[in-house]
N, C-alpha and C positions, 0 to 999 in steps of 0.2 A: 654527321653526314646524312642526306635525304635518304630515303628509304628508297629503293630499288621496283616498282609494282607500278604495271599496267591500271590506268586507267578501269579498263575493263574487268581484271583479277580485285579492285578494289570494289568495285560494284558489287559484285558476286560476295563477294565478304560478307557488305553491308548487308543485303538480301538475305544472306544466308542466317546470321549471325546479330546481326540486329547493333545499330547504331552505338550503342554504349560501349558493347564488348570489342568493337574495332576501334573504338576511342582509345581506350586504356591499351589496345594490341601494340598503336603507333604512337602511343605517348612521348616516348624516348626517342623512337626510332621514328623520327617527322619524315611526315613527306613533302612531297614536291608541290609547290603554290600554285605549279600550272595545272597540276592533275586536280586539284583541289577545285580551281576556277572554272575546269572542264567538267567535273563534273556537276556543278552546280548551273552550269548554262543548257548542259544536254539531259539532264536526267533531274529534273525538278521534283522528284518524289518525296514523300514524308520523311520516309526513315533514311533518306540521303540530307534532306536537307537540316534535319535534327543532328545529324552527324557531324554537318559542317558545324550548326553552332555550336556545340559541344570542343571541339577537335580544337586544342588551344594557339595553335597559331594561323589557323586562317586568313586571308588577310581582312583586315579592316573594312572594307569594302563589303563585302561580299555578308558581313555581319548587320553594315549599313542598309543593303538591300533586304535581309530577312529582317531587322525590325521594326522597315518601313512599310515590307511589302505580304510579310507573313502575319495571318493572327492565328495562329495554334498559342495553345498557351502555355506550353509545354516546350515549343521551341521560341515562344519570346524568353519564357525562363532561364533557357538554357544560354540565350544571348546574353541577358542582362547579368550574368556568371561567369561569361567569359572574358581573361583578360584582355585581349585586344578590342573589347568594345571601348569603342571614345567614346569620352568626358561628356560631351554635348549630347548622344545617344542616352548615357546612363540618367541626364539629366531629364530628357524629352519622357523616359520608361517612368520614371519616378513619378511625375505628375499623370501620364494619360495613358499607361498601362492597365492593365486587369492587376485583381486582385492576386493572383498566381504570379504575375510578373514583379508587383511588389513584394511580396515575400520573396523571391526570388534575392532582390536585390539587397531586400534589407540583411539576408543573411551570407551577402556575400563579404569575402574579409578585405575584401579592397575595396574600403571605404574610403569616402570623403563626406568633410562637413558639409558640402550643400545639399548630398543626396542623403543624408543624417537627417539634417534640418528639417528634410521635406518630408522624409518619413515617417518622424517623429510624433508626428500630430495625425498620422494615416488614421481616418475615421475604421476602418478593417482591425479589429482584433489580433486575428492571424498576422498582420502583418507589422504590428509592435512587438506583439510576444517573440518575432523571429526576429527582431533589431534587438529587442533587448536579453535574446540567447547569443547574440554575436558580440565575444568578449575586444571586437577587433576596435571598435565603437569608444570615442575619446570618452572621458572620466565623465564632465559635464552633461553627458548626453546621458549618461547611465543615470544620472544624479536623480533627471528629469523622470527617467521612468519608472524609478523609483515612486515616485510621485503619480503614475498612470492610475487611474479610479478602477481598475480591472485587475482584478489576483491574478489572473493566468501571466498577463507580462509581468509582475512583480516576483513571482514564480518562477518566469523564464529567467528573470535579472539572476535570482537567488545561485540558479543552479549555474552560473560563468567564475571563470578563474579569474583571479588579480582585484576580487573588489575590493575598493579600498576601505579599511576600518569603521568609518561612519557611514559607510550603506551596509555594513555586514550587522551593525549595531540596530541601525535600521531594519531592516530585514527583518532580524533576532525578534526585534515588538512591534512585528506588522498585526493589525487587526484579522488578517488572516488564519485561520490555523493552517492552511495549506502552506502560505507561503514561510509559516515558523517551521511548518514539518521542512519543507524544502531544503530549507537554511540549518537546519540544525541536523538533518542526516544525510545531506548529502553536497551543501554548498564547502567549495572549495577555497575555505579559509587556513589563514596560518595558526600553527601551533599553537601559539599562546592562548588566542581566543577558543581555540577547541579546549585548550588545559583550563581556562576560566570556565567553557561552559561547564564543564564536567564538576568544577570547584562550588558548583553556584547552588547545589540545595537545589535546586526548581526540580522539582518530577517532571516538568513537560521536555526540557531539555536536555537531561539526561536519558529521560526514555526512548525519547526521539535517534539522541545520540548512539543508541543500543544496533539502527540498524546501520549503523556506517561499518565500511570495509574495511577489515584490519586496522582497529584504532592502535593507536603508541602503547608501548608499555606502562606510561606516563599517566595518561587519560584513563587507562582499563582501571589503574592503582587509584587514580582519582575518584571515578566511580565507584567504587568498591568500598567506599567511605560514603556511598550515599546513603542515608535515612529510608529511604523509600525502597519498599521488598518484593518491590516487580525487579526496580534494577539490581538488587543483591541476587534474585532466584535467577535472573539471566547470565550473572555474568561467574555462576558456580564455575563454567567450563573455563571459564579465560583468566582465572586471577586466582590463586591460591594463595589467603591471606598468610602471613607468619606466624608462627606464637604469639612474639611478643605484640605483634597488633591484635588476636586475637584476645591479649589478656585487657591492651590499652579499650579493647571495646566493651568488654568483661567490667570492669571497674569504670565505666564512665557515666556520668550524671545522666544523661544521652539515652533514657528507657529504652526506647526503638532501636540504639544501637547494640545494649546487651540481652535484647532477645532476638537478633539477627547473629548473635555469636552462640548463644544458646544455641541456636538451628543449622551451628556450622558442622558439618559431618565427620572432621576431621580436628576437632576440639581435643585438647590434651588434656587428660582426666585429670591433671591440678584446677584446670579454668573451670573444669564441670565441678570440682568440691567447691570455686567459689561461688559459683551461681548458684549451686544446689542450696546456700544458704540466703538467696537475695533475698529483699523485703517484697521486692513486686511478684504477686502470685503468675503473673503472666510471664514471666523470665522462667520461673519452677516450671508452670507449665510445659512451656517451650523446651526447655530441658531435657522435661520427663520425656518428650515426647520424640525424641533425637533417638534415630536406631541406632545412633553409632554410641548410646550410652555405656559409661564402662560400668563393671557390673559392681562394684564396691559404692561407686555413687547411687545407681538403681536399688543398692538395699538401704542406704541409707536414709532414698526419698520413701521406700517400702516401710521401713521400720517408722517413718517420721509420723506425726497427728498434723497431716497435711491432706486434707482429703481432693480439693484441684489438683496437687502433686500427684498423687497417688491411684484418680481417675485416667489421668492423662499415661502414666506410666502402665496403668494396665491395659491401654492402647494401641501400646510400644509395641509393631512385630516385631522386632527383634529384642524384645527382654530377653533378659538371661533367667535360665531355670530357677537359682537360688532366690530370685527375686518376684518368681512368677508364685514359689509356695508361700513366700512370705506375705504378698498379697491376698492369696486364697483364705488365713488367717485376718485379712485388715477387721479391725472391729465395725467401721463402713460397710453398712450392706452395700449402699453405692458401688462401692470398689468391689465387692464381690460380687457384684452383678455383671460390673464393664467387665470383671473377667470371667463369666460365664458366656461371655461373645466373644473368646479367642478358637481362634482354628487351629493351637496346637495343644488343647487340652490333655493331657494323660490321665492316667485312670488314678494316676497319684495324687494329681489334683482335684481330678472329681470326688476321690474323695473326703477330701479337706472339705470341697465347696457341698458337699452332700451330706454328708452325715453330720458334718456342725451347724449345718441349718437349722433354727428353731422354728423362725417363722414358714417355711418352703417358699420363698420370695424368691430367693437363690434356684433353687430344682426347679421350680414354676417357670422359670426364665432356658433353663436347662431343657426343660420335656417341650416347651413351644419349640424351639429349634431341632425338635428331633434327634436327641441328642440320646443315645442308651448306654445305660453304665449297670453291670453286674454286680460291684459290691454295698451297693446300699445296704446298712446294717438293718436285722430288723427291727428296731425301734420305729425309727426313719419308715421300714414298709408301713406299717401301723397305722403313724401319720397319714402317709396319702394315699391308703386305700380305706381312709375314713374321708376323705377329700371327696369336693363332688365334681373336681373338675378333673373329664376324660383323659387330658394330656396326662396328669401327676397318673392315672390309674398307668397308661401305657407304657409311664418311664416304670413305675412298679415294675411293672412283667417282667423289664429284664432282669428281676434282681434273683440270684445262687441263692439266696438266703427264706425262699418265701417257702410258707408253711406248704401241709400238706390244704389245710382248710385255705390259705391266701391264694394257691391255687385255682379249687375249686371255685374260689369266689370269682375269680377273676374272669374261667370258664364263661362264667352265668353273666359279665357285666353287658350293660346293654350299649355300650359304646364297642362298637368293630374295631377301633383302633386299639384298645386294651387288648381283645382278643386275641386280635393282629399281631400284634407285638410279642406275646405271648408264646405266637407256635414257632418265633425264631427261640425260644427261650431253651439253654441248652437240658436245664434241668426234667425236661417233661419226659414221662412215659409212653411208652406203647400205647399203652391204653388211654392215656388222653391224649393222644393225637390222633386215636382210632375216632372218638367224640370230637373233637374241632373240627374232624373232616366233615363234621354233617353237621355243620353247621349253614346255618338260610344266607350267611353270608357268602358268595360264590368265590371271593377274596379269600377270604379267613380259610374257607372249606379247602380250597387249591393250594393255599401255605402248607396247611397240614399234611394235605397230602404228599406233598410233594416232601417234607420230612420224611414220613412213611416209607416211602420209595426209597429213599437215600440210607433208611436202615436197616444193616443184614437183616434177614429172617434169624437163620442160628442165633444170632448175638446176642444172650438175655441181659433185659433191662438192668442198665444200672441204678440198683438204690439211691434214686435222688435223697436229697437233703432232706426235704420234706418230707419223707414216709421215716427216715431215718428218726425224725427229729419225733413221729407218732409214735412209731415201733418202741422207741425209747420209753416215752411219755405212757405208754400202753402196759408197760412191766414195771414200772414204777409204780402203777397203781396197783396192780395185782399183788406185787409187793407187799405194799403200805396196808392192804386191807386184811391177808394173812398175819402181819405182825399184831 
């Protein structure tokens, strides 16, 4: 039934509201062809006369007269789009329109093959790419621009529904990479050929495939057997393999595929005892280096005369403790090196990795990191405070165990950071923190002091270790020379 409005109340719309949004107001609810005709004779304005072409049942006429008599290009557009334009108009727009009115037409879905034909060949870009974005467009004609010397319309072809098999196949091994990205993540093909691309080993179409929209069950499972560990690290969220595919990947001739199951975070610790024995050092690696390692396999890589195993495993932040002492023991300085760069050392460990150090290769690695540990035995102090390198004197200073004389030395070192280190040291006295304070460095001097302040007045010194260890050494000789 017409729509009920004043000529005049329709104007005011237009004006108000602008020609499109009154389009879609009266879409359903048509109006009247005499209002329609009146207002195109009294009121010849833009945004009325854009209105008309738009407004889908206009009549005929009246679409004849704008796109003989209008050249906006924006309302021959909107002519050559709308259904009641005749055949013989559509035909006249196609050859001696603007570039705008051909695309226009090319993407309208009510086609025909002679306004196809003529488009086909449009020397305008823009105006193939949008024929060949219009799925509305017979088979033959798709074939052909297929065929276009320009990737953008091959691109446009890619991205339309219902192609048939041999242009999707096409497509697939266009010299383009744009138009293979096209086709393979986001052309709308059937099933099978998505399930093949997915089956086919190629990284480019798999990867590709990675960014389509909720793929099948089907295809994610298919991926998920790729070789390539871009698409295995992508598709962690969307595919959780089985066991038993985890073991068929575990045991397969297939390298790349049992070190992609090595690196599965959710390995069941019988597949990690098989790998944990593979021949290829790069599977062990990969192993070791899985936080989800269980800790009975982790000692067993520990205990093994595997030293890439055993590198890689002391890498692990998530090793398990029984496995982190047993590396601190590897006969590999290597390995007790990569685990002198973990961030959860305990002092249990340091002192595995500190006090059975022979060569200080280990501590040396330990004192550049700024790393201070109190139970250095003194043997070990001995060692590197006969060292000439500053770091080893600094890790000294923190150690419980230094003499009265290792002390003093350390006082006098002419490295500030020794010193440094030294006035956090809990063992010192009153009395030498009274001397750090005046010390020429203004660092050093402000540590000490600042111990100072922090210690009661009343509170008398507790006999450090070192006076203990003189006092001792002191009556001992007195001793010895009465006997």
């Amino acid at each position: 039934m017409p729509a009920q409005i004043e000529k005049s109340e329709l104007l005011d719309a237009i004006r108000k509201d602008g020609a499109r949004k009154v389009v879609q107001q009266y879409r359903h609810n048509l109006l009247p062809s005499r209002v329609l005709i009146d207002l195109y004779s009294e009121h010849p304005e833009r945004e009325v006369l854009l209105f008309l072409a738009l407004y889908p049942t206009v009549p005929s006429q009246v679409l004849e007269d704008l796109g003989d008599a209008c050249a906006d290009p924006e309302i021959q557009a909107a002519v050559a789009t709308n259904p009641r334009c005749t055949h013989l108009l559509l035909v006249r727009m196609a050859r001696e329109g603007g570039a705008a009115v051909r695309a226009a037409l090319a993407a309208n879905k009510l086609q025909n093959s002679k306004i196809t034909a003529e488009l086909l060949n449009d020397p305008d870009l823009f105006v193939r790419a949008s024929l060949a974005a219009n799925g509305a467009i017979a088979a033959n004609y798709r074939t052909a621009l297929a065929l276009d010397p320009e990737p953008a319309v091959r691109c446009a072809l890619a991205g339309t529904s219902k192609l048939p098999p041999e242009l999707v196949h096409a497509l697939s091994a266009d010299e383009s990479a744009v138009v293979r990205a096209n086709i393979y993540a986001f052309g709308k093909v059937d099933p099978e050929t998505l399930l093949d691309w997915a089956r086919s080993d190629e990284a480019e179409a798999q990867r590709l495939m990675l960014n389509r929209n909720k793929p099948s069950p089907d295809v994610v499972k298919a991926l998920s057997l790729s070789p390539d560990a871009f698409v295995q690290e992508a598709l962690k969220e969307l595919y959780a393999p089985t066991p038993s595919e985890l073991l068929a990947k575990a045991e397969s001739d297939d390298e790349a595929l049992r070190i992609e199951a090595a690196r599965h975070e959710t390995l069941p610790a019988e597949i990690q005892h098989v790998l944990a024995k593979d021949a290829l050092a790069d599977v062990r690696i990969a192993l070791a280096g899985n936080p989800a390692i269980d800790e009975e396999v982790a000692l067993c890589i520990a205990a093994s005369n595997d030293p890439a195993g055993c590198e890689a495993l002391a890498g692990n932040r998530q090793l398990p403790g029984a496995a982190q002492v047993e590396l601190c023991h590897h006969e590999s300085e290597e390995v007790r090196i990569r685990m002198a760069y973990r961030d959860d050392l305990t002092d249990a460990l340091l002192e595995i990795l500190v006090n059975t150090d022979e060569t200080l290769n280990v501590t040396g690695h330990l004192a550049l990191r700024g790393i201070r540990f109190a139970g250095t035995q003194p043997e070990q102090l001995e060692k590197l405070l006969a060292h000439k390198r500053s770091s080893l004197h600094a890790f000294a200073a923190a150690g419980r165990h230094l003499s009265h004389a290792q002390v003093r030395k350390l006082m006098r070192d002419p490295a500030a950071s020794a010193r440094l280190a030294l006035c956090d040291n809990p063992i010192l006295t009153r009395m030498a923190l009274e001397e750090l304070a005046k010390d020429w460095n203004p660092t050093v001097a402000n540590a000490a002091q600042s111990r100072l302040v922090n210690m009661p007045e009343d509170e008398p010194d507790a006999t450090p270790e070192f006076e203990r260890d003189a006092d001792e050494g002191l009556v001992a000789k007195i001793v010895n020379f009465f006997k």
